[in-house]
C-alpha positions as a printed NumPy array, in Angstrom:
array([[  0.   ,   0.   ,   0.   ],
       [  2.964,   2.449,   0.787],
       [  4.539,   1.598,  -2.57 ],
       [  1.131,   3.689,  -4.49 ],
       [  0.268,   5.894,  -1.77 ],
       [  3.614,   6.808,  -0.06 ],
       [  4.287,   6.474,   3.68 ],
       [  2.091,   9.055,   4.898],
       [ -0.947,   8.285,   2.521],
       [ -0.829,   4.656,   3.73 ],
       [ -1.069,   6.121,   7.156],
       [ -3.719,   8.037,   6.83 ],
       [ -5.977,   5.516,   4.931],
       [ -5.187,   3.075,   7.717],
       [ -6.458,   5.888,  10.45 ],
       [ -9.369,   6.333,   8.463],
       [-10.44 ,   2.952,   9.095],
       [-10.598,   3.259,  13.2  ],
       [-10.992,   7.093,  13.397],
       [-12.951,  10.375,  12.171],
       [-10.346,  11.693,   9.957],
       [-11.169,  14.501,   7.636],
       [-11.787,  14.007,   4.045],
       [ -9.331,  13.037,   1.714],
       [ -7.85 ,  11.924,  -1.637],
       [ -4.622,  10.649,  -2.697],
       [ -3.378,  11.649,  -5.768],
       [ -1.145,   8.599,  -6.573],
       [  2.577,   8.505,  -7.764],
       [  1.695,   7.329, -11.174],
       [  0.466,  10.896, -12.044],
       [  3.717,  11.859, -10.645],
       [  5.072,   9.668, -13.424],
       [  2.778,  10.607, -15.981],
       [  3.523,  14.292, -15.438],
       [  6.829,  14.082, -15.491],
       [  6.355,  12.171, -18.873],
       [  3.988,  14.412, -20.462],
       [  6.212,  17.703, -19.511],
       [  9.311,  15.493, -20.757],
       [ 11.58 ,  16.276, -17.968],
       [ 11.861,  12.62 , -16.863],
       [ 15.303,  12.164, -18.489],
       [ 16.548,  15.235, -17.226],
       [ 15.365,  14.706, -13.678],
       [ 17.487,  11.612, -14.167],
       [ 20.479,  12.759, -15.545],
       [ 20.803,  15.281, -12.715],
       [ 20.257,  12.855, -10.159],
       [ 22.639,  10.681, -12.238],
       [ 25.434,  12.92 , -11.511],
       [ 24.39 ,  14.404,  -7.931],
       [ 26.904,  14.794,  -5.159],
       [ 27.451,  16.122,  -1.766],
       [ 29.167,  19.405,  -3.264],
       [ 26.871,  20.365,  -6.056],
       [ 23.526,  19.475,  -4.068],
       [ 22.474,  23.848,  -4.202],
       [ 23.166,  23.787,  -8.042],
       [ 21.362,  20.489,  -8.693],
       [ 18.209,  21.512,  -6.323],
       [ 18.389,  24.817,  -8.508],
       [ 18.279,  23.023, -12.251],
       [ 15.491,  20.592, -11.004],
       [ 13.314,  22.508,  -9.334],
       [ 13.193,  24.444, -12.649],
       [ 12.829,  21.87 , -14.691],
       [  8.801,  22.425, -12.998],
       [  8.849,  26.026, -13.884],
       [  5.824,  26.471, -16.522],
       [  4.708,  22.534, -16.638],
       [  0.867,  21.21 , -16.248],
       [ -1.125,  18.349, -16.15 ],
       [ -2.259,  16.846, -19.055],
       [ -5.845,  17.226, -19.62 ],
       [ -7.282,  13.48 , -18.271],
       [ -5.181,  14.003, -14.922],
       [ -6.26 ,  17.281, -14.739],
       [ -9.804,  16.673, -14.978],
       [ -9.473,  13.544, -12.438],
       [ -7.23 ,  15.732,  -9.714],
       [-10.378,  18.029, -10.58 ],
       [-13.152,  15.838, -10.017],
       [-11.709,  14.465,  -6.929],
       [-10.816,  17.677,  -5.019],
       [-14.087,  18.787,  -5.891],
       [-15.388,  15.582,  -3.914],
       [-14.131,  16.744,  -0.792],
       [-16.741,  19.103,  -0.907],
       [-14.405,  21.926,   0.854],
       [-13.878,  25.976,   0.222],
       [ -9.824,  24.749,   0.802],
       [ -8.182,  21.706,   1.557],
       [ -4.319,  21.196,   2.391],
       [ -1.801,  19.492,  -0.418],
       [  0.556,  17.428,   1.64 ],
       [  3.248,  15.315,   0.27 ],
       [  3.396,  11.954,   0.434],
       [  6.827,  10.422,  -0.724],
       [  7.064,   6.782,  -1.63 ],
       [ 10.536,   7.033,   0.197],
       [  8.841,   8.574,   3.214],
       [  8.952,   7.118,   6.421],
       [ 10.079,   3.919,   6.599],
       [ 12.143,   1.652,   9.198],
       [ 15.429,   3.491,   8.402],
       [ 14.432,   7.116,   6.951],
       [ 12.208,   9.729,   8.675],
       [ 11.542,  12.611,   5.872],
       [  9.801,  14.536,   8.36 ],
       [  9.942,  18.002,   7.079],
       [ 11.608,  17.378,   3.874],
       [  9.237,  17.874,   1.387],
       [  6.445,  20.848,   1.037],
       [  2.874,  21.126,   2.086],
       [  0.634,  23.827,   1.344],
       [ -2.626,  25.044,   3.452],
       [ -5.626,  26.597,   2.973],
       [ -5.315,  26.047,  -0.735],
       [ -8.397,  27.002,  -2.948],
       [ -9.296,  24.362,  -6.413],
       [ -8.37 ,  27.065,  -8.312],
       [ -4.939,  26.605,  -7.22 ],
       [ -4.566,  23.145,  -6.593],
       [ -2.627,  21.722,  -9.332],
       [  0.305,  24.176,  -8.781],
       [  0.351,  23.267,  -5.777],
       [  1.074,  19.436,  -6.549],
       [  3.383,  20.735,  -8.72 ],
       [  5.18 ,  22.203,  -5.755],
       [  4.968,  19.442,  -3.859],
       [  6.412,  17.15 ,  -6.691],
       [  9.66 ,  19.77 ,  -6.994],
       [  9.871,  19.72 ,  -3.192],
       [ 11.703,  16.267,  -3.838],
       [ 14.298,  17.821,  -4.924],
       [ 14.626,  20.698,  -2.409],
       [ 18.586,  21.097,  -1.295],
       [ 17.861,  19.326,   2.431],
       [ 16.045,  16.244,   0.711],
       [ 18.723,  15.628,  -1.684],
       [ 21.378,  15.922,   0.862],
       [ 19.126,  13.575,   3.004],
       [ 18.767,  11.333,  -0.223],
       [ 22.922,  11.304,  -0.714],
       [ 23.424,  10.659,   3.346],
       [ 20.876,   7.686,   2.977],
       [ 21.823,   6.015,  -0.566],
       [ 18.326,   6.72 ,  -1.417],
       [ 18.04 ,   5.191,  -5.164],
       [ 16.042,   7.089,  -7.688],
       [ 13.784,   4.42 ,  -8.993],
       [ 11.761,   5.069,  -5.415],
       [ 11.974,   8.66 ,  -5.377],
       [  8.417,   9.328,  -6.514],
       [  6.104,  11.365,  -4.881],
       [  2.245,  10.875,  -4.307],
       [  0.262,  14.059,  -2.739],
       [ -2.605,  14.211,  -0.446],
       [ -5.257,  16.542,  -0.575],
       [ -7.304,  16.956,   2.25 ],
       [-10.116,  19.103,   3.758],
       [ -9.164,  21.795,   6.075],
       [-10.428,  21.957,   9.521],
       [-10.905,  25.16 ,  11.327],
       [ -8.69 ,  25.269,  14.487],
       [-10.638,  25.822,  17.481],
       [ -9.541,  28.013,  20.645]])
């Protein structure tokens, strides 16, 4: 289950099962993979990561984070992330990450990647897109390098989730 819905959608779905937990959605990793695909920035993603070290980790979070810079859905994912943020039936929901890498028995990514609140539809698939170039943020590489992280699991699912008014 954590291998399609990363470590903290997994979580959540299994909290869901005992508890009241707010409404949510996971957008999967395969529209991770299908994005970067369609905005064809998968080989240069690679190629980067390819050649990543401890000393050029501020250069390499630089080129991929703008590899992101001016991409998009294509039109099926977009009407699916579409149709099922609208099914949350909230003004704003948050758009959490969700790495496949996340959380396991040796790695905590606690903090890592982005996560955006209070986040209307109208801006929710740049959003994802932030949280997909938050994987390659200069502290997640570095973490990535210190942990021999391999890039065939570096994939990223998001959750989107209704907000909750905090009470005083």
């Amino acid at each position: 289950m954590k291998n399609i819905f990363g470590g903290k959608g997994a979580s959540l779905m299994l909290l869901d099962k005992y508890f009241n937990v707010p409404k949510f959605i996971i957008i999967t990793y395969d529209f991770y993979e299908r994005f970067i695909k369609y905005n064809n920035i998968e080989d240069k993603i690679n190629n980067i990561l390819n050649n990543l070290d401890i000393n050029n980790l501020l250069d390499s979070s630089n080129k991929l984070k703008s590899l992101f810079i001016n991409t998009d859905f294509n039109n099926i994912d977009k009407e699916k992330i579409f149709n099922l943020t609208y099914s949350i039936k909230s003004k704003t929901v948050s758009v959490r990450s969700s790495a496949i890498v996340e959380d396991s028995k040796k790695n905590s990514w606690a903090g890592h990647f982005d996560s955006y609140l209070n986040v209307n539809i109208s801006e929710i698939y740049s959003r994802i897109i932030g949280v997909y170039s938050s994987l390659f943020n200069e502290r997640a590489l570095r973490y990535k390098i210190n942990n021999n992280i391999t890039n065939d699991n570096y994939k990223m699912s998001v959750i989107i989730q209704k907000m909750i008014a905090s009470t005083n």
